[in-house]
DRENKE-897851 format. One record per residue (C-alpha): x, y, z. Coordinates in steps of 0.02 Angstrom, whole numbers, plus 50000, padded with zeros to 5 digits. Example, Ala and Ser with C-alpha at 12.3 -4.5 7.8 and 13.67 -1.06 7.14 Angstrom:
# residues 2
506154977550390506844994750357
//
This chain:
# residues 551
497345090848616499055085148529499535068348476500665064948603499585073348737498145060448676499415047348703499915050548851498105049148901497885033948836499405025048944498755034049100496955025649070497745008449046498925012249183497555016849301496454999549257497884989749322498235000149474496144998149513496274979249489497974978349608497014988549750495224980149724496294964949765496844971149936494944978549977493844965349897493864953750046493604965350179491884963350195491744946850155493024941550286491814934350421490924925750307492294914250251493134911050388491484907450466491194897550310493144888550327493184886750512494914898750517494614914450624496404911750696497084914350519495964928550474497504939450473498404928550337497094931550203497644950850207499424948450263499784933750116499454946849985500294963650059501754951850110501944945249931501874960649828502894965749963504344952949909504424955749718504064975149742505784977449722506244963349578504884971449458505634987949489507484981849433507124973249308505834985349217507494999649232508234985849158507154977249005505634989649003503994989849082502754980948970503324963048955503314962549142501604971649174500984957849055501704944249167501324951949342499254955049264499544934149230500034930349405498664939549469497314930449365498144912749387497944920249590496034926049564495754909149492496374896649644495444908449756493984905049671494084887349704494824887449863494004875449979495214877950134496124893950231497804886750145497284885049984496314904350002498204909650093499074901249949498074909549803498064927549906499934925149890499804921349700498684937449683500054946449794501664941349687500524948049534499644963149632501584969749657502064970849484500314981349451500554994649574502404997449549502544997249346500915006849347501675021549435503725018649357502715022449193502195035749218503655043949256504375038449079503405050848977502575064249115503825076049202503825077349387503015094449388501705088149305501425071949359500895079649547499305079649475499335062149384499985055649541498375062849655497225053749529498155036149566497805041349740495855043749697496045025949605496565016349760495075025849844493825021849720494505002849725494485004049917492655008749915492294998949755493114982449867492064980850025490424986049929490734971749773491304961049922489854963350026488474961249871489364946849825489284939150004487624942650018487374936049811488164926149722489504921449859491054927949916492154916449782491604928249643492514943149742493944931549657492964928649478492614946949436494264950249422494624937749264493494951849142494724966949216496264957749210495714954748997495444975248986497054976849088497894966048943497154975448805497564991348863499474987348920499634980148745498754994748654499265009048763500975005248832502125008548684503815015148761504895003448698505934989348777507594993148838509174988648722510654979448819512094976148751512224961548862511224950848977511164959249142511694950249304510284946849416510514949549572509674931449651510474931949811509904948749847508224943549804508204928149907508934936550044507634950850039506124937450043506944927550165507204942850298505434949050241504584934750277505354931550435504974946750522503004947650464502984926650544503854932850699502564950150724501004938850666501334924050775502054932050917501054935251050499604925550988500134907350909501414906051023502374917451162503354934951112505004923951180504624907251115506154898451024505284899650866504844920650862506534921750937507264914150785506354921150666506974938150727508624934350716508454926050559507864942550508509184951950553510524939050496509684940450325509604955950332511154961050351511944948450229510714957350105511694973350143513284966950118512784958049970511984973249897513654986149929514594970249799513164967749670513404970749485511464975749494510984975749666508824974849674509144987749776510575000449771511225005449935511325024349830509775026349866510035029850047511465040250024509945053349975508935062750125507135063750040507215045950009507815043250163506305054650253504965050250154505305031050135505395031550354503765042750340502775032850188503085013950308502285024050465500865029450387500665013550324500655005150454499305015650544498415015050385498094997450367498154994650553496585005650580495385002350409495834984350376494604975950498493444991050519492134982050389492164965950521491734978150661490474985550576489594968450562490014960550704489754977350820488344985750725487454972850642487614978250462487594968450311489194965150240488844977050075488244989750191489714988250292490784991550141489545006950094489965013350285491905015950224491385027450062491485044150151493335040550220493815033650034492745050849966493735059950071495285054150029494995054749797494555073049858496225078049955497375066649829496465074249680496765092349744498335089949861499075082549665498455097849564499285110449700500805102749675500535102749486500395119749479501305129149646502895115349634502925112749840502655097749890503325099550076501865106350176500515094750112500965076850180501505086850339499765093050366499085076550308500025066350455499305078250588497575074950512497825056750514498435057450715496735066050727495905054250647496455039250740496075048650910494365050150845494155031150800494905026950974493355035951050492295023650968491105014951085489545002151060488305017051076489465029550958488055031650821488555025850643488635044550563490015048350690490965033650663490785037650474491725055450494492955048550606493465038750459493415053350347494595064250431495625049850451495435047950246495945067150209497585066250299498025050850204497485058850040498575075250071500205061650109500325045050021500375048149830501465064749864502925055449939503055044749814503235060149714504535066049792505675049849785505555051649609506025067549579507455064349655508385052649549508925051749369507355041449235508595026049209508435022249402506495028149425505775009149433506945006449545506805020049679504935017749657505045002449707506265002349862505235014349938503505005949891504284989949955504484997750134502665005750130502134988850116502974983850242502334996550338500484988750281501004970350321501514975450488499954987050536498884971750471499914957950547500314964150712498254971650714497604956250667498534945550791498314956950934496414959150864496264939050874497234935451032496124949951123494434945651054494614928551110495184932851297493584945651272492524933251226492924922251367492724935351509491254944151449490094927951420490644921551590489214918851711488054921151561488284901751511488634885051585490254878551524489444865851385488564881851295490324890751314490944877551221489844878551067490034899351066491854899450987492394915450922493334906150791491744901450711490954917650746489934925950605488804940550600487184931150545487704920250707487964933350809486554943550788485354928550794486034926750990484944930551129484994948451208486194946251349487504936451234487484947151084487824960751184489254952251283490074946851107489804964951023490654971051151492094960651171492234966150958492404984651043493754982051194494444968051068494954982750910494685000450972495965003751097497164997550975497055015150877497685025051000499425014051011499245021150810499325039350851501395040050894501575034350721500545048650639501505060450739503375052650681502875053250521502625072650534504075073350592505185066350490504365076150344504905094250423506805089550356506225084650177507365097850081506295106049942506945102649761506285110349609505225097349507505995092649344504835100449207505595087349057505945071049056507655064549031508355053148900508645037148953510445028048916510485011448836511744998148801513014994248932512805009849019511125002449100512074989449165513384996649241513385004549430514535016849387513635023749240511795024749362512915035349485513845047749358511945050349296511245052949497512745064149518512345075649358510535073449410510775083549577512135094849480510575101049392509485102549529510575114249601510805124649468508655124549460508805129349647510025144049625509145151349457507505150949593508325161149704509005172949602507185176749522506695180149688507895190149754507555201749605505875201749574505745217049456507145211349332506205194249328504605203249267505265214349172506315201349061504795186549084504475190848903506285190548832506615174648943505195164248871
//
């Protein structure tokens, strides 16, 4: 092994600690989550202790992938590993749903930085041909965390308590210091002088983000679909939003570049990746509560019930990464993957309270394989199709609508989860109670040790109300799977770039028209790529016969 191939090892290692830590922070609480909002008398914001940290890595997604094109990954991997410790730590002593929503945020604004500079390094010192395969075992990190999360989550329930789901995260984010400091050496970028930030953009982008994940959480559930207040918010969204665009198209350094767009993989797979997303975290992020709640497992066995979808996914990311590695087509994979994930869902939607666990289990697999032949691939392909200078950046426009994608499927779930279990509730315990026992069985309080310690009749009125409360939403998941496909049969097939570019410093990073001239001789080169392709296979025998003079 070479020097720099050692290296290179090295950062990926590091890399990969901080991308674990990022996604254990998503996961860890899945398990735990009737617990403490048993514990802090908040069912009706059980949603918000997901959605707070998807919708704030969600925000700054797109800041940390600017400004790390612009000054250099490390110093701001440092500072987003900070955030999520100074997160980790007010969760731990959170004594209220606000102050646990408050810190989940903190974790969030941190958690973003992780998973985009984690991946934006990467493509500084692996080229995309390669990096298929580097990119398939990020995709087996997130489903080692994802396993990792409900199963540390549901020991510590069961343990210690749920607030060290928060604690265990102050050791990792030490190792993720060490190793960003040791490991991470590319060096800072060089400007000639200070770059313009683009603030409006940024507040523009929070302030339309934000407003459409209130309007989707509360509507329908905290107050009417055309209440004054979710009517504003969605026009507030799209007021912001399209100030952002305009503000954007006149930005020294817009966050992000309306360029990007101007590009039909980004385009595709960006539409494709916030689909799948939502689907994703629509359908896994409250099957750990219905495992409980329905089936009457533990909460560390309910996180152990999610390892074969999470096995199944490290598989298909680890392989669907090396294929690409060493074939260079990246098309057909995440096109298979998103009919495997409309299967899965169907499957899940068959779920009922007699399904046996082991069914359940491979429902969730299948669902796990499609998303491990898809995610980390598209990602893949965004990158390969811009110039190094503007990698953070693309990585992180596209990542920032995934996540949206993820805030959506677990807002809009959880609300319509919430609002449904409690009219469930209410009609299936009917004529079981008098009114003043009604009274005392709130499903806001609900927790499985509660549940399950019920008499017959009851338990089996609340487990199922859990069942027509969450399964029928995954069939309204399927359409999604199925655009998603879709989309993906117009991705046009570049060749993967097999070096990595040098990157330009001084003024150069700074200035739009520089970043465009570089995307422009970017594709000029990719063409020329595509062409020498087709001429080796239109004449097969001259390209064997001069492979040896060639190389």
């Amino acid at each position: 092994m070479t020097k720099h191939q050692n290296s290179v090892n090295l950062l990926f290692a590091g890399l990969m600690m901080t991308q674990f830590m990022s996604s254990l922070g998503q996961t860890v609480l899945s398990s735990a989550l009737p617990t403490i909002v048993g514990e802090l008398n908040g069912v009706e914001h059980m949603a918000w202790v997901i959605t707070a940290f998807i919708l704030a890595s969600t925000i700054v997604m797109p800041i940390y992938g600017k400004l790390s094109d612009l000054m250099g990954r490390k110093p701001l991997l440092l500072s987003a590993i900070v955030l999520f410790l100074i997160g980790s730590v007010l969760g731990g002593i959170a004594d209220s749903m606000e102050l646990l929503i408050a810190a989940r945020a903190v974790q969030g604004i941190g958690g973003g930085g992780l998973m985009i500079l984690s991946q934006a390094a990467i493509a500084d010192v692996i080229p995309a041909r390669e990096r298929g395969k580097y990119m398939g075992i990020m995709g087996a990190t997130f489903a080692v965390s994802s396993v990792a999360g409900p199963l540390l989550g549901g020991w510590f329930t069961e343990g210690p308590g749920w607030r060290w789901a928060f604690w265990i995260n102050l050791p990792l984010g030490v190792l993720s210091i060490v190793a960003t400091m040791l490991f991470l050496r590319k060096p800072v970028r060089a400007l000639q002088e200070r770059p313009k930030l683009d603030i409006l953009g940024m507040a523009l982008l929070s302030v339309a983000t934000t407003a459409l994940v209130l309007a989707l959480t509360w509507g329908g559930s905290l107050y009417g679909w055309t209440s004054p207040l979710v009517v504003g918010l969605y026009v507030t969204t799209a007021v912001t939003g399209a100030l952002f665009v305009w503000v954007e198209s006149k930005a020294a350094e817009p966050i992000m570049p309306l360029f990007l767009f101007r590009d039909r993989n980004f385009n595709l797979t960006t539409l494709a990746a916030l689909v799948t997303a939502i689907a994703m975290f629509g359908a896994i992020g409250y099957m750990p509560t219905y495992l409980q709640m329905a089936g009457g497992y533990s909460a560390s066995t309910a996180g152990l019930l999610m390892a074969p979808m999470m096995l199944a996914l490290l598989i298909t990311a680890t392989i669907s990464g090396i294929v690409v590695s060493r074939t260079g087509n990246y098309k057909n994979l995440p096109i298979i993957g998103s009919f495997v994930v409309a299967l899965g869902l169907l499957l899940m939607a068959r779920i009922t309270v007699d399904t046996q666990v082991w069914v359940i289990c491979a429902a969730m697999s299948v669902l796990g394989m499609g998303l491990g032949m898809s995610m980390q691939i598209l990602t893949l392909i965004v990158q390969n199709s811009f110039p190094l200078k503007v990698v953070g950046t693309a990585t992180a426009s596209t990542n920032y609508f995934r996540q949206v994608g993820s805030t959506l499927g677990s807002a809009v779930v959880g609300s319509v989860f919430a609002s449904r279990l409690t009219g469930r509730v209410e009609e299936n315990l009917a004529g079981l109670v008098d009114s003043s026992a009604a009274g005392q069985l709130d499903a806001n309080s609900f927790t499985p040790a509660l549940v399950h310690e019920l008499p017959g009749p009851l338990r089996d009125a609340v487990v199922l109300s859990y069942n027509q409360a969450l399964i029928p939403i995954y069939m309204w998941l399927i359409p999604l799977a199925i655009v998603a496909a879709v989309l993906l049969f117009f991705v046009r097939q570049k060749p993967l770039a097999t070096t990595i570019e040098e990157s330009i410093s001084g003024s150069a990073m700074t200035a739009v028209e520089g970043v465009e001239q570089a995307i422009h001789d970017f594709e000029v080169r990719q063409i020329g790529d595509e062409m020498d392709h087709a001429v080796s296979l239109s004449q097969p025998s001259a390209a064997g016969s001069g492979r040896g003079e060639r190389s």
